[in-house]
C-alpha positions as CSV (number, residue, x, y, z in Angstrom):
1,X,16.3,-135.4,99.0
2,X,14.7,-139.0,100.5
3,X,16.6,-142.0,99.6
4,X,14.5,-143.4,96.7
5,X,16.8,-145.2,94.6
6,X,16.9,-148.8,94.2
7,X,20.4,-150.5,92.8
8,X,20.3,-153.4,91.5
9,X,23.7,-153.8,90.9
10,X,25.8,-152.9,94.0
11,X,28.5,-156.4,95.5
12,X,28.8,-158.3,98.5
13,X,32.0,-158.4,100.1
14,X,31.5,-159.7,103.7
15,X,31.8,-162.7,106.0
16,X,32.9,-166.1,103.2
17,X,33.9,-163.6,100.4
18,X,36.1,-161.1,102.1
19,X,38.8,-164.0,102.7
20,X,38.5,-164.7,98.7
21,X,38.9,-161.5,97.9
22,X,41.9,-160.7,100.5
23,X,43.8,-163.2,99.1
24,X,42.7,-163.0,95.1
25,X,43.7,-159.2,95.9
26,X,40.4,-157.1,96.1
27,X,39.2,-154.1,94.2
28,X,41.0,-151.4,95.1
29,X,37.6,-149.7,96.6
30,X,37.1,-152.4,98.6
31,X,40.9,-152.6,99.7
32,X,40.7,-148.9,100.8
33,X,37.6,-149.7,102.7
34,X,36.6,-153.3,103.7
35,X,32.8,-153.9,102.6
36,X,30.5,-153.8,106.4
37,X,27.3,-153.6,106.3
38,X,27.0,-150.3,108.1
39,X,29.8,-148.7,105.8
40,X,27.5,-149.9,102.7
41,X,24.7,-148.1,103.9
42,X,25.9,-145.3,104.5
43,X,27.2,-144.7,101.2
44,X,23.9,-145.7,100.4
45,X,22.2,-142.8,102.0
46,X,25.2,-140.6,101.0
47,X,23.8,-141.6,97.3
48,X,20.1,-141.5,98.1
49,X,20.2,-145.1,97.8
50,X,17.1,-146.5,99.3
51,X,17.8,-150.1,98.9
52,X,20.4,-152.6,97.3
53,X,20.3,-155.8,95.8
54,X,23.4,-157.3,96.0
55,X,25.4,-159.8,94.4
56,X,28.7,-161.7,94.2
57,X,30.6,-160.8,90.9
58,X,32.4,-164.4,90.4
59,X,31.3,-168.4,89.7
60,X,32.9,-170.2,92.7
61,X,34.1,-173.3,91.0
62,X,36.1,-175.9,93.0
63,X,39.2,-176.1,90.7
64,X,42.5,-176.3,92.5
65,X,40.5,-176.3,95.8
66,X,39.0,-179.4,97.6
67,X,35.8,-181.4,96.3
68,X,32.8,-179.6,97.1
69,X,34.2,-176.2,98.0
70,X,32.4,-174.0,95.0
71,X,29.0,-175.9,96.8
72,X,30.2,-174.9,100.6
73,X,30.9,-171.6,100.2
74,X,27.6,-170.5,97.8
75,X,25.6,-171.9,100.7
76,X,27.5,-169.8,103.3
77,X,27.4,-166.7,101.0
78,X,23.6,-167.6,100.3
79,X,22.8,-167.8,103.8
80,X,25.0,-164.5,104.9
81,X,22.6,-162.7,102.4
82,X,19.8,-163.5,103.6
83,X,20.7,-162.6,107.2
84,X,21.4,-159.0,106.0
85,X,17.7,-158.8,104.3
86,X,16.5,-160.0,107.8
87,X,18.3,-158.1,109.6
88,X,18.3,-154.9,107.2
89,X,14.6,-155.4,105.8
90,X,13.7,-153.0,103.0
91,X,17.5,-151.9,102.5
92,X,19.3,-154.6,101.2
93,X,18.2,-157.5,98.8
94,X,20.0,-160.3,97.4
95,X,20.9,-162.3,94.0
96,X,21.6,-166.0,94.6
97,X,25.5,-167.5,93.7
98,X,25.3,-170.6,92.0
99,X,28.6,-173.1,92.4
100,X,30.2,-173.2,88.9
101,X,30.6,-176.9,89.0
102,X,27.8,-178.8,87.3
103,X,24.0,-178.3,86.7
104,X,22.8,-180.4,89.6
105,X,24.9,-178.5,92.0
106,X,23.6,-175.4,90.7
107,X,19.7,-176.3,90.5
108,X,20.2,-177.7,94.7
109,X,21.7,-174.1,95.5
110,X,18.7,-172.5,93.3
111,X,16.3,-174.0,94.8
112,X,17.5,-173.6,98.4
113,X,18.0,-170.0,97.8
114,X,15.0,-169.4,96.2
115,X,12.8,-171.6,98.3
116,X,14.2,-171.6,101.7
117,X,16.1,-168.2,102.1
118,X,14.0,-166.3,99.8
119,X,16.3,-164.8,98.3
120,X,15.1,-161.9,95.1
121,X,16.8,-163.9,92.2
122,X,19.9,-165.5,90.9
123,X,23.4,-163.7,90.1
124,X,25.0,-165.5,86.9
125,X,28.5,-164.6,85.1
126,X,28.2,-164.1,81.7
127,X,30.6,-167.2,81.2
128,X,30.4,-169.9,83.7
129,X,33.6,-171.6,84.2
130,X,33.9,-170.9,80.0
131,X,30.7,-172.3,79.2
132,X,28.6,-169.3,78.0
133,X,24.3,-169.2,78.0
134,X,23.4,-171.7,75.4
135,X,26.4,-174.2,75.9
136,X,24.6,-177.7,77.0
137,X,25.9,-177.8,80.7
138,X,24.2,-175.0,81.5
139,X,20.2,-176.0,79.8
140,X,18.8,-177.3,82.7
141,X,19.5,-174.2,84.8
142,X,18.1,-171.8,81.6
143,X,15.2,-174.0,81.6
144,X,14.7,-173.8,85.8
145,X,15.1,-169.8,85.6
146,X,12.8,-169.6,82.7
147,X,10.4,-171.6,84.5
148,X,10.1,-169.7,87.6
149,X,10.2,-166.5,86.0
150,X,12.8,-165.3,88.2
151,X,14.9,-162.5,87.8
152,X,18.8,-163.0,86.8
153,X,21.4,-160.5,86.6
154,X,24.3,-161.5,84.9
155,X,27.7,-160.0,85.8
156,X,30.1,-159.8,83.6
157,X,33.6,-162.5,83.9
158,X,37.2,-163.0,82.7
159,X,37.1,-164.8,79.5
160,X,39.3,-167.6,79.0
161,X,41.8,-165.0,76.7
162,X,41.5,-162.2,78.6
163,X,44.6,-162.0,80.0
164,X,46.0,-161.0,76.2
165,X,43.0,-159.4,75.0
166,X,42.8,-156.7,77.5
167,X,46.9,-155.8,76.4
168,X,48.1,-155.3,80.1
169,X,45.1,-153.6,81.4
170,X,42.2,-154.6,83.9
171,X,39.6,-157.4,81.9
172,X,37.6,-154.7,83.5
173,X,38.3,-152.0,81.7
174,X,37.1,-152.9,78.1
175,X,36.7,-157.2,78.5
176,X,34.4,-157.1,80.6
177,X,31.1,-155.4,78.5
178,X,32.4,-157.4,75.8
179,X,31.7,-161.0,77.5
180,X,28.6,-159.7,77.9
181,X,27.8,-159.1,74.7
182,X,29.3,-162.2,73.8
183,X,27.6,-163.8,75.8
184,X,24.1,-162.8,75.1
185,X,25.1,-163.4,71.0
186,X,25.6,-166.8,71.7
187,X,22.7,-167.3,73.5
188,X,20.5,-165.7,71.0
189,X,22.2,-167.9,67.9
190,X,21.9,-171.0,69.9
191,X,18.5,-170.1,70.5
192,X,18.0,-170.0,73.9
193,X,15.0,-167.7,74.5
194,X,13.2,-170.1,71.3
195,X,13.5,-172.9,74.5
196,X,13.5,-170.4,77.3
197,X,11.0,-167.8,76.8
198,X,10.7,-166.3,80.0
199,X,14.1,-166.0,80.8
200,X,14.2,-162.5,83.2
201,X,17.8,-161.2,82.4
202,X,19.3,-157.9,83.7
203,X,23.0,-157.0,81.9
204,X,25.2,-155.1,83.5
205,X,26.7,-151.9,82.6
206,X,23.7,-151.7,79.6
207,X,24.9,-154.4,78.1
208,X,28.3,-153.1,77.2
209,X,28.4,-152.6,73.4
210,X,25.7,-155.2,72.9
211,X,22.9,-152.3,72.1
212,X,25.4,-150.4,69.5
213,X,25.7,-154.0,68.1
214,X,22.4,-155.1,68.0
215,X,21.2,-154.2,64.1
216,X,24.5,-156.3,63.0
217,X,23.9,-159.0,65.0
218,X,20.2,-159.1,64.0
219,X,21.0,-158.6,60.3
220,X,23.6,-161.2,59.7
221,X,21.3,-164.1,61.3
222,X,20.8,-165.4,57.8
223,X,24.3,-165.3,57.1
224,X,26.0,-166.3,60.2
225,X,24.4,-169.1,62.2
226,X,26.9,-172.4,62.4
227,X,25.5,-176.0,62.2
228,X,25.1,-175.8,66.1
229,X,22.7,-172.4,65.8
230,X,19.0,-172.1,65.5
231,X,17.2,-171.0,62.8
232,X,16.4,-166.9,64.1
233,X,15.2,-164.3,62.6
234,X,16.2,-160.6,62.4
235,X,12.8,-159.9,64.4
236,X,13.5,-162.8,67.2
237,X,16.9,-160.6,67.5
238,X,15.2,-157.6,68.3
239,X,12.3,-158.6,70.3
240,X,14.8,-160.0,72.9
241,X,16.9,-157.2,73.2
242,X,13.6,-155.5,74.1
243,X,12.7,-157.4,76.7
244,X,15.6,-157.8,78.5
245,X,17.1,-155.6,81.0
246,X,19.8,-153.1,81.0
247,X,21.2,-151.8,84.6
248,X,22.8,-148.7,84.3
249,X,26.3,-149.0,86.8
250,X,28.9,-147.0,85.1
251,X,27.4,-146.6,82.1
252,X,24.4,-144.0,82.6
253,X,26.1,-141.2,80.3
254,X,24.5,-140.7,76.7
255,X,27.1,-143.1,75.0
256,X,25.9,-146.3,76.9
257,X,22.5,-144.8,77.8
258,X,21.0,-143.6,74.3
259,X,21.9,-146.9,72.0
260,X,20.4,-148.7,74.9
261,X,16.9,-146.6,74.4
262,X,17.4,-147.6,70.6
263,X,16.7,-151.4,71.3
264,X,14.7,-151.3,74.6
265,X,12.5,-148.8,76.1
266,X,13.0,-146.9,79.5
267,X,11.3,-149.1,81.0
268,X,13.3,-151.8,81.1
269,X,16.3,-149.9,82.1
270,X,17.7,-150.3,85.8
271,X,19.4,-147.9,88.5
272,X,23.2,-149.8,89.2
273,X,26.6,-148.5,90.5
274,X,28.8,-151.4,91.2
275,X,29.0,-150.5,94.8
276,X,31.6,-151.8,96.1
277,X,33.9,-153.0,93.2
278,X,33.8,-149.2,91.7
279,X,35.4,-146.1,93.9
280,X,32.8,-144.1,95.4
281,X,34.0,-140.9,93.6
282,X,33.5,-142.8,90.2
283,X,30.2,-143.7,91.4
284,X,28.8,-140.6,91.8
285,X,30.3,-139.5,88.7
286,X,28.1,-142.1,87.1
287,X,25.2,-140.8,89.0
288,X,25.3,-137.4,88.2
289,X,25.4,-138.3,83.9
290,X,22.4,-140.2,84.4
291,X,20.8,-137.9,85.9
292,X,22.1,-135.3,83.1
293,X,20.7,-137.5,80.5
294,X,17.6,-138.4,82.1
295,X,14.8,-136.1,83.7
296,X,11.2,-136.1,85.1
297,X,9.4,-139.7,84.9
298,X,12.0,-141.1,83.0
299,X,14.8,-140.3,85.5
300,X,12.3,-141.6,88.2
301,X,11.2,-145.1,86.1
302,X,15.1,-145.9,85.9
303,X,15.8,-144.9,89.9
304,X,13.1,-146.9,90.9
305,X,10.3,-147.7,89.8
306,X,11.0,-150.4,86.5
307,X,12.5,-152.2,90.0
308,X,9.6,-152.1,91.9
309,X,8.0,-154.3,89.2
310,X,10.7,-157.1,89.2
311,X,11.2,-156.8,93.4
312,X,8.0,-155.6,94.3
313,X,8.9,-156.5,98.4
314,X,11.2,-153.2,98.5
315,X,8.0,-150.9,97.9
């Protein structure tokens, strides 16, 4: 079969990152075998893979480090990225990183990305340096995205208790999906997408257990907004869980995949696999369940064609 898929949710590990990550202590996919671009696509085509957009799954902030460092080295990651969609055209894409810092830092690395690179949108972490979507540092960056209509995928991040929460194991593992859902209940209650309507958000890993939550947290609006919340409604719940989108990387089995369907449709459902960050052997595991659970136009919607719509240039 033709490479046809397009992953939206596959990591960048070269050139300013691969330094970070040597001496953070990388994945241990990435540790067995250190990210190249030639490696990449040849799991790619091992995976029918077409293209992949990818991404840097951290906020570079400049704590501990020198002034301006978070702001150096998204500009040098920027600018690697959009060497590889040069030189790879129609194979690779790219999400944006934005320096954790402050607003103004962020909006000059939008901008720059979007505007002079061209990059295909903007990576976010579901908390940034602890301030989650809806937290007042982070407004005028909401209100930029919403503005140009451009599409964010949001990773998920450590939270600040993570280190007890996940009990000794990876934040991966389990803390992970749940900053995401945290993330996106905060922004709801604080009524960001009342300011920001057309906020383009892709969750990873379907959201983690935001979907299986999404009747409670729609439900106990009335009951459970704080002085600092906006006045939503059940329906406002729900109508943003439909539109945003929900990429599938480790999580296209029935358990993720069908509460997902319950609050979206399979339209806005996205092909991802965390290249890079997750084993390849655990990658095609995830590929073959979504492909077990999905079939015919569905299946091919999901592998490519809901991304076609949001990153038409990889037709």
């Amino acid at each position: 079969m033709c490479a046809h898929r397009i992953d939206v949710h596959a990591h960048y590990f070269g050139g300013s990152v691969s330094a970070l990550t040597t001496a953070k202590g990388a994945p241990p996919a990435l540790a067995a075998a250190p990210w190249t671009p030639q490696g990449a696509l040849a799991a790619m085509d091992r995976h029918q893979v077409a293209a992949q957009i990818l991404s840097v799954p951290f906020t570079a902030t400049s704590e501990g480090q020198e002034a301006g460092f978070a702001r150096t080295l998204c500009r040098r990651i920027n600018e690697e990225l959009a060497e590889l969609t040069e030189q790879y055209p129609g194979r690779f894409g790219a999400f944006a990183s934005l320096p954790g810092d402050n607003a103004e830092e962020m909006l000059d690395e939008l901008a720059y990305a979007l505007d002079t690179l061209r990059l295909d949108g903007v990576s976010l972490t579901s908390n940034v340096a602890g301030h989650y979507l809806g937290s007042p540092p982070l407004e005028p960056v909401l209100a930029e995205l919403s503005r140009r209509h451009v599409p964010v995928h949001i990773h998920p991040a450590d939270c600040a208790h993570a280190p007890e929460l996940a009990l000794g194991r990876p934040a991966s593992l389990v803390e992970f999906p749940f900053d995401t859902a945290r993330d996106i209940t905060n922004a709801l209650y604080r009524g960001v997408f009342l300011r920001h309507p057309d906020l383009r958000l892709i969750l990873s890993h379907l959201g983690g257990p935001l979907p299986a939550l999404a009747w409670r947290i729609a439900a106990c609006t009335a009951v459970c907004t704080g002085p600092d919340d906006a006045p939503i409604t059940p329906q406002h719940v729900h109508e943003v869980l439909r539109g945003l989108y929900y990429d599938t990387a480790l999580a296209g089995g029935p358990h993720s995949l069908l509460p997902t369907l319950q609050v979206t449709g399979v339209d806005h459902v996205l092909f991802g696999t965390d290249a890079a960050a997750a084993p390849e052997p655990l990658v095609a595991d995830a590929i073959s369940e979504l492909t077990s659970t999905l079939t015919g136009q569905d299946l091919q919607a999901v592998e490519r064609g809901n991304a076609l719509r949001l990153f038409p240039r990889l037709a």
